[in-house]
C-alpha positions in Angstrom: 157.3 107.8 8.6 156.5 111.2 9.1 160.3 112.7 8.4 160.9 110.8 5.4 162.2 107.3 4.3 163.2 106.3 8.1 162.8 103.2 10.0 163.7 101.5 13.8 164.2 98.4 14.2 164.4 97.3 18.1 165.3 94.1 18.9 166.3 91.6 21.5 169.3 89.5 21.2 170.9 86.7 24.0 174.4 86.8 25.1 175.6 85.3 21.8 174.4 87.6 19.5 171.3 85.5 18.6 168.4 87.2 18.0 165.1 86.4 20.6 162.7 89.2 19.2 162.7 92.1 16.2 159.9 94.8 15.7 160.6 97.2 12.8 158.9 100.8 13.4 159.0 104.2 11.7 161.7 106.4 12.7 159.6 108.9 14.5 158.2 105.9 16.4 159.3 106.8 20.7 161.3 103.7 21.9 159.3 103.3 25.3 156.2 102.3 23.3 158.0 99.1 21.5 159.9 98.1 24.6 156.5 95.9 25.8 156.1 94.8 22.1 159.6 93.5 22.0 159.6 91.8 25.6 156.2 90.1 24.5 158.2 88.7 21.8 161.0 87.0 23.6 161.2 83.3 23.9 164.0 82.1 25.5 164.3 78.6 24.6 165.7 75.8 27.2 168.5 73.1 26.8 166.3 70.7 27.7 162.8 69.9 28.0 159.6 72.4 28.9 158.2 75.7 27.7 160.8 78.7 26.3 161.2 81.5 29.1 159.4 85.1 28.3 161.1 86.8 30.5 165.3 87.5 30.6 167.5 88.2 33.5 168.9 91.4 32.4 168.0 94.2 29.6 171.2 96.0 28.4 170.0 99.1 26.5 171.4 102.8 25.4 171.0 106.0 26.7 167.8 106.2 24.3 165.5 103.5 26.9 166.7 105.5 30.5 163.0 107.1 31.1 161.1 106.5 34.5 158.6 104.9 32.0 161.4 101.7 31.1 163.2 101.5 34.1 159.6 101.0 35.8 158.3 98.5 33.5 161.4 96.6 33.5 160.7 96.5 37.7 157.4 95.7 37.0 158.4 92.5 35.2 161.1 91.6 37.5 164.0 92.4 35.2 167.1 94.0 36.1 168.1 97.1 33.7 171.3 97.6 33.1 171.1 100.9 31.4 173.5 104.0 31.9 171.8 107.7 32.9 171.6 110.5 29.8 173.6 113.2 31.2 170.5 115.7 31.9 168.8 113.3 34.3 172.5 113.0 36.1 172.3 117.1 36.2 169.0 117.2 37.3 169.4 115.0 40.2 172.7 117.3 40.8 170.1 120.3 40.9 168.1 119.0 42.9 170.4 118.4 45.7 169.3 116.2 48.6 165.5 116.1 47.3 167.0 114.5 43.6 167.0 111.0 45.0 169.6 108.8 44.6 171.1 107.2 41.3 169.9 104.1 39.7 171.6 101.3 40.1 174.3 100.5 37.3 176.4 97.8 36.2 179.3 98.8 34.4 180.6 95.5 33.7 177.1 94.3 32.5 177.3 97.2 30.1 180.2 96.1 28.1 178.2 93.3 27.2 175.9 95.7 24.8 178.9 95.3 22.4 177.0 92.1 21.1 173.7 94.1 20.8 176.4 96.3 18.6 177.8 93.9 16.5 174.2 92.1 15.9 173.2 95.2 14.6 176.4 95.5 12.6 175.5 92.2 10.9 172.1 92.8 10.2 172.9 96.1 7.9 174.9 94.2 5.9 172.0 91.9 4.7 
């Protein structure tokens, strides 16, 4: 990548901890462009018989994916984002007063569950 010997990878994982989708990318690489890419890739596979499911219930994400750009894709596809605010959107909505528009929605008790998105990665670093 363009700032030396950098890469991303973004990836999907269930509830377990079992990856559903990986893209690797160069570090310079924005994460709203991969987010599509990655959702493409998910197959959810059922317990019993039929096709695997392309689309999850919920996407638990960092700081790094809360742009109008995600959260309206994520609408788009019918999937519930569970992804906390960065700090200058909270103080621009503060700014703004009345006319800033009211918070996204936010599951704090969804959130903790991004510790298995943690530990995945965790896992996959020491391969």
């Amino acid at each position: 990548s363009r700032g030396g010997l950098t890469t991303k990878i973004h990836h999907a994982v269930d509830g377990r901890g079992r990856p559903l989708a990986a893209i690797v990318t160069g570090g310079q690489r924005n994460d709203e462009a991969v987010l599509a890419q990655v959702l493409a890739e998910i197959q959810i596979p059922r317990l019993g018989a039929g096709a695997a499911r392309a689309r999850p219930e919920a996407v638990i994400a960092d700081r790094a994916y809360a742009t109008g750009v995600i959260r309206n894709e994520l609408r788009r596809r019918r999937i519930t984002a569970v992804i906390p605010e960065k700090r200058d959107q909270i103080a621009a909505r503060a700014r703004r007063g009345s006319r800033g528009g009211r918070p996204p929605a936010f599951d704090a008790q969804a959130y903790r569950g991004r510790n298995v998105v943690e530990r995945h990665f965790a896992l996959a670093k020491q391969w």
